[in-house]
C-alpha positions in Angstrom: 13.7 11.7 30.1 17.3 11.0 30.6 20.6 12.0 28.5 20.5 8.3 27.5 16.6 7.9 26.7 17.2 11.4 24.7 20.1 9.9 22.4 17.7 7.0 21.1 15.5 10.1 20.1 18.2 11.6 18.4 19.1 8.6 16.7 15.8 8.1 15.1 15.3 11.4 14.2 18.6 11.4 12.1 17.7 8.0 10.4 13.8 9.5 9.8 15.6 12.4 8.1 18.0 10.1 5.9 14.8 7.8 4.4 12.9 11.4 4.0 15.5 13.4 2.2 18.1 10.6 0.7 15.5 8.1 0.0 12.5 10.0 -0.8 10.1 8.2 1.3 6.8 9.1 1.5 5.9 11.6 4.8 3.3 8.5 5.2 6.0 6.1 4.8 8.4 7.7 7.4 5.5 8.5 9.7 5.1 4.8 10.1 9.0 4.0 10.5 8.8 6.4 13.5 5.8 4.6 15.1 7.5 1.1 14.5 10.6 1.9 15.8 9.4 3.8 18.9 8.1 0.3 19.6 11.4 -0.8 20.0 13.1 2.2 21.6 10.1 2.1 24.5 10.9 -1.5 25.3 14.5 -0.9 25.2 14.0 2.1 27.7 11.8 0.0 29.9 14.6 -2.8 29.5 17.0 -0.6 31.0 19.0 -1.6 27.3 21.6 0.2 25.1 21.8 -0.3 21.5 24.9 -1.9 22.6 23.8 -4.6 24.7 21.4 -6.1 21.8 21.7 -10.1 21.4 19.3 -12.3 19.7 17.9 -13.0 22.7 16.6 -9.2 23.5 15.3 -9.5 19.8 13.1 -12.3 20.4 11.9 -11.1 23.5 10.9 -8.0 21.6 9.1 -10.0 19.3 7.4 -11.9 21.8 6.5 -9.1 23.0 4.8 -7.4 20.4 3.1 -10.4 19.7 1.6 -11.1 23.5 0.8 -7.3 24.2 -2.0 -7.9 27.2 -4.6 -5.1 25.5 -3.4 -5.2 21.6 -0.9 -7.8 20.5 0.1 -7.8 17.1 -0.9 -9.9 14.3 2.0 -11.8 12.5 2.2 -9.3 9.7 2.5 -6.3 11.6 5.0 -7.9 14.0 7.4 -8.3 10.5 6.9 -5.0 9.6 7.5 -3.4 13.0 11.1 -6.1 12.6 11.7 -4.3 8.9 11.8 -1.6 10.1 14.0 -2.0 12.9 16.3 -4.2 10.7 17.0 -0.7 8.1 17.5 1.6 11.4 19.9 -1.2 12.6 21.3 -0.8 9.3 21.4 2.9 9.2 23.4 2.9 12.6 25.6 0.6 11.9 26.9 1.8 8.5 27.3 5.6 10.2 29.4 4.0 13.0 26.6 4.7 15.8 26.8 1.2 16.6 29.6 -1.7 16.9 27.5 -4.2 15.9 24.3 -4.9 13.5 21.6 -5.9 15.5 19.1 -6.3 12.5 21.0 -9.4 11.8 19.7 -11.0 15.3 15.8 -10.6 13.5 13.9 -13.9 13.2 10.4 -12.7 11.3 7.8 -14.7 12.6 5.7 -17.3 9.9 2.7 -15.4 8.6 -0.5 -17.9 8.2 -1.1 -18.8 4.0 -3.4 -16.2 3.5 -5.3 -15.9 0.0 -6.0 -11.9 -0.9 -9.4 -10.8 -1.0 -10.7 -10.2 -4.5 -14.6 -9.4 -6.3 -15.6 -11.5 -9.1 -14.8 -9.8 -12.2 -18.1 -10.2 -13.4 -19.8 -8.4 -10.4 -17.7 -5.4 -11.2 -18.3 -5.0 -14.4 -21.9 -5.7 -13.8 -21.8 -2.8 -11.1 -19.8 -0.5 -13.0 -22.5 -0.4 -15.9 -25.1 -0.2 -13.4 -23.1 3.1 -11.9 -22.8 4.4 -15.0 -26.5 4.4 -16.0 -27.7 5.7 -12.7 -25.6 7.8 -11.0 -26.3 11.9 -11.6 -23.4 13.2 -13.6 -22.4 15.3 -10.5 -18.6 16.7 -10.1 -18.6 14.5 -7.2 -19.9 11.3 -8.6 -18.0 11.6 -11.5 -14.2 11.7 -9.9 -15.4 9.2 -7.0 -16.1 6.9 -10.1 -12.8 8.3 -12.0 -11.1 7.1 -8.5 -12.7 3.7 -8.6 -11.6 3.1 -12.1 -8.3 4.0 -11.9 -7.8 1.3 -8.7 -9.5 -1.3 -10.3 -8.0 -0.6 -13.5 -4.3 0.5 -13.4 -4.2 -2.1 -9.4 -2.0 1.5 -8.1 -2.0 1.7 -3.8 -3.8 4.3 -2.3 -1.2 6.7 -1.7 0.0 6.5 -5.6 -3.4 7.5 -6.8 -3.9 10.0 -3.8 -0.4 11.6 -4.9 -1.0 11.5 -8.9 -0.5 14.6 -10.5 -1.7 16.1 -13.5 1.2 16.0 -15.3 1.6 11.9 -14.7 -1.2 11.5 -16.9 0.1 11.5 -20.5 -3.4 10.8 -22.8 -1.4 11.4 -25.7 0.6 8.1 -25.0 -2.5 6.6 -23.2 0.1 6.0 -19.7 0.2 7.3 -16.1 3.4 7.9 -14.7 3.3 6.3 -11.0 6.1 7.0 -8.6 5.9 4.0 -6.0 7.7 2.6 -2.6 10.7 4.3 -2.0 10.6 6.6 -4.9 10.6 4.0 -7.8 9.1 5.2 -10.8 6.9 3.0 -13.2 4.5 3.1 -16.4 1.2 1.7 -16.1 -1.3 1.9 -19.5 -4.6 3.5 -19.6 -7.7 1.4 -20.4 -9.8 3.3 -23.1 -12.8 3.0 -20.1 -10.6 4.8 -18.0 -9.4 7.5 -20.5 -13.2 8.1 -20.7 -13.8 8.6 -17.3 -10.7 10.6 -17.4 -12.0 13.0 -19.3 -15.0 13.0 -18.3 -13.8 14.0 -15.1 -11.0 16.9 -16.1 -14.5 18.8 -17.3 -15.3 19.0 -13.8 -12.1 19.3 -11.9 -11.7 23.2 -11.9 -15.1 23.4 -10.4 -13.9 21.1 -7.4 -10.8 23.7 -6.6 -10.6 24.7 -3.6 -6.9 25.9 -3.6 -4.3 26.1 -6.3 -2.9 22.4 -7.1 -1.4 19.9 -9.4 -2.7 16.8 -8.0 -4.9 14.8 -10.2 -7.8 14.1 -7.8 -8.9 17.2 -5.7 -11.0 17.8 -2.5 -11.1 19.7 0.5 -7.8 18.9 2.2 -4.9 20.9 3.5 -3.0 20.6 0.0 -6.0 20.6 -2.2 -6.3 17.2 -3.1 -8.1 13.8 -1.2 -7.0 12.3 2.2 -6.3 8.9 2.1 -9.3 8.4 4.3 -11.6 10.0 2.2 -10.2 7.7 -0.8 -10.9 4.7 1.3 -14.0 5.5 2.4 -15.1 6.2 -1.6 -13.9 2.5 -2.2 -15.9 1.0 0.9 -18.9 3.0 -1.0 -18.9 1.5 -4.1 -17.3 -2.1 -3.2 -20.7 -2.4 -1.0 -22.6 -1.9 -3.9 -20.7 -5.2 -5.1 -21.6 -7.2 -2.2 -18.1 -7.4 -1.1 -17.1 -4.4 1.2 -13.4 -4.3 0.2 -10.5 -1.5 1.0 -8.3 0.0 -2.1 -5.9 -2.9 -1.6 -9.0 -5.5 -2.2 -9.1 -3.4 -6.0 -5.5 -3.8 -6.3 -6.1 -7.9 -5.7 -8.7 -7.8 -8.1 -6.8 -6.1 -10.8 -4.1 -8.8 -10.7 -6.2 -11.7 -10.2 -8.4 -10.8 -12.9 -5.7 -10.2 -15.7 -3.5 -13.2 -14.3 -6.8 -15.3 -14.9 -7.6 -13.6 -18.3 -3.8 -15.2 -19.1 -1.2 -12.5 -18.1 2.5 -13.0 -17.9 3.5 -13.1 -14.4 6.6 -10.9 -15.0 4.1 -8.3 -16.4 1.6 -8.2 -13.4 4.6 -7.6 -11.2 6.1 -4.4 -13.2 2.6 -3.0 -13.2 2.0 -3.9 -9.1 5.5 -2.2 -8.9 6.6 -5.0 -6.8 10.8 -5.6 -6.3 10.3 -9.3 -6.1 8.0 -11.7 -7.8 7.5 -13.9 -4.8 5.1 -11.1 -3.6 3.3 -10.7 -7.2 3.3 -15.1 -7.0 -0.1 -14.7 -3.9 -1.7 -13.8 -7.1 -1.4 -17.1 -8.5 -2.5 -19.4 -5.8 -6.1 -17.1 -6.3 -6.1 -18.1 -9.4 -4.9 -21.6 -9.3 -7.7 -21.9 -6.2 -10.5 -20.4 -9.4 -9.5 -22.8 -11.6 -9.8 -25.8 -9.0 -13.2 -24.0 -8.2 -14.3 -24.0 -12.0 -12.9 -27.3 -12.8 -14.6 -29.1 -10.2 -17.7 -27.5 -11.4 -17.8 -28.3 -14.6 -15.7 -31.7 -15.1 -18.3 -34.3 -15.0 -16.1 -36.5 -13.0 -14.6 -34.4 -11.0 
């Protein structure tokens, strides 16, 4: 590697220390950063390209790229996340005077395809749920895997809020959970009385599941005491099967707002408990329900 090659490297590495320490991202969140932008700095390497000589040309080369990759192009998405991110490090450079000019603003984000979220019937859940709860053994295990699938497909949290929940974000006497979301934004979400059952239901078992001292909510066998992400997916994938829709911890989120949205939810109220910064994102949720109700009503309208 050269003295030039070494400097993008050095770069980064001060802008993943910023997000980590001064924004309180997530070591999941800044993990993916690094891979996104490394994307960028291995073209530019292979470019023979400073930051310097960045136009909007080079930036839609770059996208081209990563969308025409001969073994693994990237979908749409993934191409506007991999551009996100390089739009904050552009960002990040400029404001600290590593750069003369922002290149983030050459990004064009490429149209994503209208894409409805995946979601289960509500009345397959519930259905399942009692079903689970009548014939599962009251095992440690079973019990906080079915604690876990409650509190997805009834608070709608990500994956890595519920993997990171602590015992102390979990305030029974108020009936909330404390969630601290993207980018270290802090929100209140209510507890269902079903899942302050299976709540503590599941706190008579947790000391038994200890393998090392720990505050997180949920524990298991990993480094820090508590679940891997992986292992939380994989419980989803178990017991969305059983639904007859095999869906990841996202799906549950989707369901959660469709199914309150369609039981007649403020919009504004499903986007402060999906944590989302803008209501365009929380506004998917509505085309699934508007596509339910053009579903129903051509069902059940006799003329329709």
């Amino acid at each position: 590697m050269s003295v030039n090659d070494a400097y993008y490297y050095e770069l980064l590495d001060m802008f993943l220390s910023y997000i980590r320490l001064n924004k309180n991202y997530s070591v999941h969140t800044t993990e993916a950063y690094a891979r996104d932008i490394n994307y960028f700095i291995d073209f530019l390497i292979e470019k023979k390209l400073s930051f310097e000589d960045i136009t909007p040309r080079v930036m839609r080369e770059f996208s081209v790229h990563l969308s025409t990759r001969f073994s693994n192009p990237f979908s749409p998405s993934s191409v506007r996340r991999i551009l996100s991110s390089i739009k904050s490090f552009s960002k990040f450079l400029y404001k600290n005077g590593y750069i003369s000019k922002n290149f983030g603003n050459f990004v064009v984000y490429p149209k994503l395809p209208e894409k409805l979220p995946k979601f289960i019937d509500e009345e397959r859940i519930i259905t399942t749920l009692n079903e689970l709860e009548k014939n599962l053994d009251k095992t440690p295990t079973n019990v906080r895997d079915l604690t876990i699938l409650y509190t997805f497909y009834l608070t709608g949290m990500r994956i890595s809020e519920v993997a990171s929940l602590r015992l102390q974000d979990i305030d029974l006497s108020s009936k909330v959970i404390k969630v601290k979301g993207k980018g270290g934004k802090s929100r209140v979400v209510p507890i269902h009385p079903k899942l302050e059952n299976k709540i503590n239901e599941y706190l008579k078992y947790r000391s038994t599941m200890l393998t090392k001292k720990t505050d997180l909510f949920f524990v298991g066998e990993s480094r820090n005491g508590g679940i891997s992400i992986r292992q939380m997916r994989n419980i989803i994938y178990k017991y969305t099967s059983l639904m007859g829709s095999r869906l990841s911890p996202h799906g549950l989120r989707h369901s959660f707002a469709t199914h309150i949205l369609d039981n007649g939810a403020d919009i504004r109220v499903v986007q402060e408990l999906l944590g989302h910064s803008s209501i365009s994102t929380t506004q998917r949720y509505t085309h699934t329900s508007l596509k339910r109700l053009k579903d129903i009503y051509k069902k059940a309208h006799p003329h329709a």
